[in-house]
C-alpha positions as CSV (number, residue, x, y, z in Angstrom):
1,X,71.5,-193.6,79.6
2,X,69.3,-191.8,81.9
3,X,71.7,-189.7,83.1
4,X,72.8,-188.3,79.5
5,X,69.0,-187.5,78.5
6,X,69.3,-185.3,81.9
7,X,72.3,-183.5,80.8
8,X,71.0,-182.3,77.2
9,X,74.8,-181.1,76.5
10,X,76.6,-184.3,77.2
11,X,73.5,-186.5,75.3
12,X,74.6,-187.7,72.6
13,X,73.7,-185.7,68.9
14,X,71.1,-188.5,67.8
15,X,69.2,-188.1,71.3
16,X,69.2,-184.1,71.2
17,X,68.0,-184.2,67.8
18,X,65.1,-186.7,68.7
19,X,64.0,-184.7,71.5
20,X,63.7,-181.6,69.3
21,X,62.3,-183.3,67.0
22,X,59.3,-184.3,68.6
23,X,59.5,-180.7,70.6
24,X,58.7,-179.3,67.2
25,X,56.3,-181.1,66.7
26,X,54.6,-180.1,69.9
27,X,55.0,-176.8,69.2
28,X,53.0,-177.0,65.9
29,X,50.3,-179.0,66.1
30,X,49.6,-177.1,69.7
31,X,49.3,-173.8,67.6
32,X,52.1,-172.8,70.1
33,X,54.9,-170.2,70.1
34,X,57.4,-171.9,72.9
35,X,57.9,-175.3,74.2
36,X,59.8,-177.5,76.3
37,X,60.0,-181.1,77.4
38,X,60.8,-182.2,81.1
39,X,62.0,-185.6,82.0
40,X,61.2,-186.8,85.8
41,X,64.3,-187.0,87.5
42,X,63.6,-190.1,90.5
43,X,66.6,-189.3,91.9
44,X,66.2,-185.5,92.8
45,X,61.9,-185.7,92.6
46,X,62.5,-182.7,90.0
47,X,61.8,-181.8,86.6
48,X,64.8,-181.0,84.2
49,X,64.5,-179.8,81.2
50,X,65.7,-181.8,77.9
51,X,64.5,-179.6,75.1
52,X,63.2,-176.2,74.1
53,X,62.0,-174.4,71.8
54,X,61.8,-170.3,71.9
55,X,63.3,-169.7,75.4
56,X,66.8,-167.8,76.0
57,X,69.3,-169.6,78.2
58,X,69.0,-167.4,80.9
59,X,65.1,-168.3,81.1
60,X,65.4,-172.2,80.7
61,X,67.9,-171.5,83.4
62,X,64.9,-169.9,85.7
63,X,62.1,-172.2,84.8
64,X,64.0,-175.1,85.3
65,X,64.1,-174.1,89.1
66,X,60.4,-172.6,88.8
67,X,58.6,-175.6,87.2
68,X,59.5,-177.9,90.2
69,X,57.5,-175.7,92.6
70,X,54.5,-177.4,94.1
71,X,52.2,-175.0,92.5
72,X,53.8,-174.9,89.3
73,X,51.9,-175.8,86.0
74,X,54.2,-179.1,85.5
75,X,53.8,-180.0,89.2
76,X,50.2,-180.1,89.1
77,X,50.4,-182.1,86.1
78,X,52.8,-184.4,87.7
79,X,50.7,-184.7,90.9
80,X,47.6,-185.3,89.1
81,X,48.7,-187.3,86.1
82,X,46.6,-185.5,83.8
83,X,47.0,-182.2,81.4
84,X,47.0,-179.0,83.2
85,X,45.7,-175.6,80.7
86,X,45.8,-172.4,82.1
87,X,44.3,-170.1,79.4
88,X,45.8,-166.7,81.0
89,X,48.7,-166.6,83.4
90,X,47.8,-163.6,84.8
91,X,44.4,-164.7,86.4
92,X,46.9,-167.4,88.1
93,X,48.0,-166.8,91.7
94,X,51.3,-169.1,91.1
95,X,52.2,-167.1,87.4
96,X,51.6,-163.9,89.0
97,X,54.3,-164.2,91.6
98,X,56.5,-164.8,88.6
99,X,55.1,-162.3,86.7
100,X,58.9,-160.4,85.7
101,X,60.0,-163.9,84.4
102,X,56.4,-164.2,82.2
103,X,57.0,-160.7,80.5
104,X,60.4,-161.6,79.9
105,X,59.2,-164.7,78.1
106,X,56.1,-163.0,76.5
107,X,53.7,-165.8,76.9
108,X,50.0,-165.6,78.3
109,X,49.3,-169.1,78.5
110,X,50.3,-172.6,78.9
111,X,49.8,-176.4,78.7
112,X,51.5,-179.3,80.7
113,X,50.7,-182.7,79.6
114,X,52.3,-185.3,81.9
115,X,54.2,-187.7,79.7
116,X,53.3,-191.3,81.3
117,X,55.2,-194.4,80.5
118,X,53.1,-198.4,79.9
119,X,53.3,-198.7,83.7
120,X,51.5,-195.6,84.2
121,X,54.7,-194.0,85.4
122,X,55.2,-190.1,85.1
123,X,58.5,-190.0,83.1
124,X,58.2,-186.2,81.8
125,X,56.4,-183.4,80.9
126,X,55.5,-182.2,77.6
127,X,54.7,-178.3,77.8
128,X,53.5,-175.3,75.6
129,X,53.6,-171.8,75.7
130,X,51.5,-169.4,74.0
131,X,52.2,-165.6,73.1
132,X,48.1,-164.4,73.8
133,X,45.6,-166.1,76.2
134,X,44.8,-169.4,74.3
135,X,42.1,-172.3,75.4
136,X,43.0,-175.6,73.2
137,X,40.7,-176.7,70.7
138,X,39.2,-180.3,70.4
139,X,42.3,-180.8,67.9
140,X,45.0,-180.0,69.9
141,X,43.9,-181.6,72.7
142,X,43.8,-185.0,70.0
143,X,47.1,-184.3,68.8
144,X,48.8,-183.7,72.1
145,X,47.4,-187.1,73.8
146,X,48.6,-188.8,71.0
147,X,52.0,-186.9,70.6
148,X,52.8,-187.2,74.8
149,X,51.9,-191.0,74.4
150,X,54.8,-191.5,71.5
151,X,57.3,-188.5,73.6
152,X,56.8,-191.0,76.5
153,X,57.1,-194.3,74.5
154,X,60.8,-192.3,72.6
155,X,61.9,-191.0,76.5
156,X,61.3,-195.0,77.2
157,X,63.5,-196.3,74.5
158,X,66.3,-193.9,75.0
159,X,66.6,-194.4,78.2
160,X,67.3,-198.2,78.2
């Protein structure tokens, strides 16, 4: 089943709709414009993506690629196991060499919250985009732990 959550297309229709389900979700209570989630693929020690929300084809096509660099926002996360936040992209030296791809997108600042299974496993990435420079409130923060916990705990069951 693995396999299928990696290829979005060939998952099947209850899957898709789960993922952007809880992507949705994301998305609103992190006051956010964009989102996407990543699942961990062991195989390739990359990121793909598995849902988004407000991003062209052409960009998820460039992110995908992007968000596996060792400097990227998700590979921080990844590496650290803990919720990366950078408030303004342009104030940070890995965003600014992909500064054409950030304009296309139009967002100023983003979240990754590493999605980590019961045996403390990274399985994903849960991440948000935001339009203006944007620092998370107490709330969001909340609401993201507890939504990455449940993405982590869906990512699980699915993939059995």
């Amino acid at each position: 089943m693995a396999n299928n959550l990696l290829d979005p297309k060939s998952a099947p229709l209850e899957i898709r709709q789960t993922l952007s389900d809880l992507l949705h979700t994301a998305v609103v209570v992190a006051r956010a414009d964009m989102g996407k989630i990543h699942l961990f693929d062991a195989a390739k020690s990359a990121l793909s993506i598995v849902a988004h929300h407000g991003f062209s084809e052409e960009l998820v096509e460039y992110f995908h690629g992007v968000d596996s660099e060792d400097e990227s926002v998700c590979q921080r996360a990844l590496n650290s196991k803990t919720r990366v936040v950078i408030d303004d992209v342009s104030l940070d030296p890995f965003y600014v060499r992909h500064v054409e791809a950030v304009r296309k997108v139009g967002f100023s600042a983003v979240q990754c919250t590493p999605l980590v299974n019961q045996d403390g496993e990274v399985v994903g990435a849960l991440v948000t985009h935001y339009k203006k420079p944007h620092r998370l409130s107490a709330e969001e923060v909340d609401s993201l732990d507890q939504l990455a916990r449940h993405v982590a705990d869906q990512l699980e069951r699915l993939m059995q």
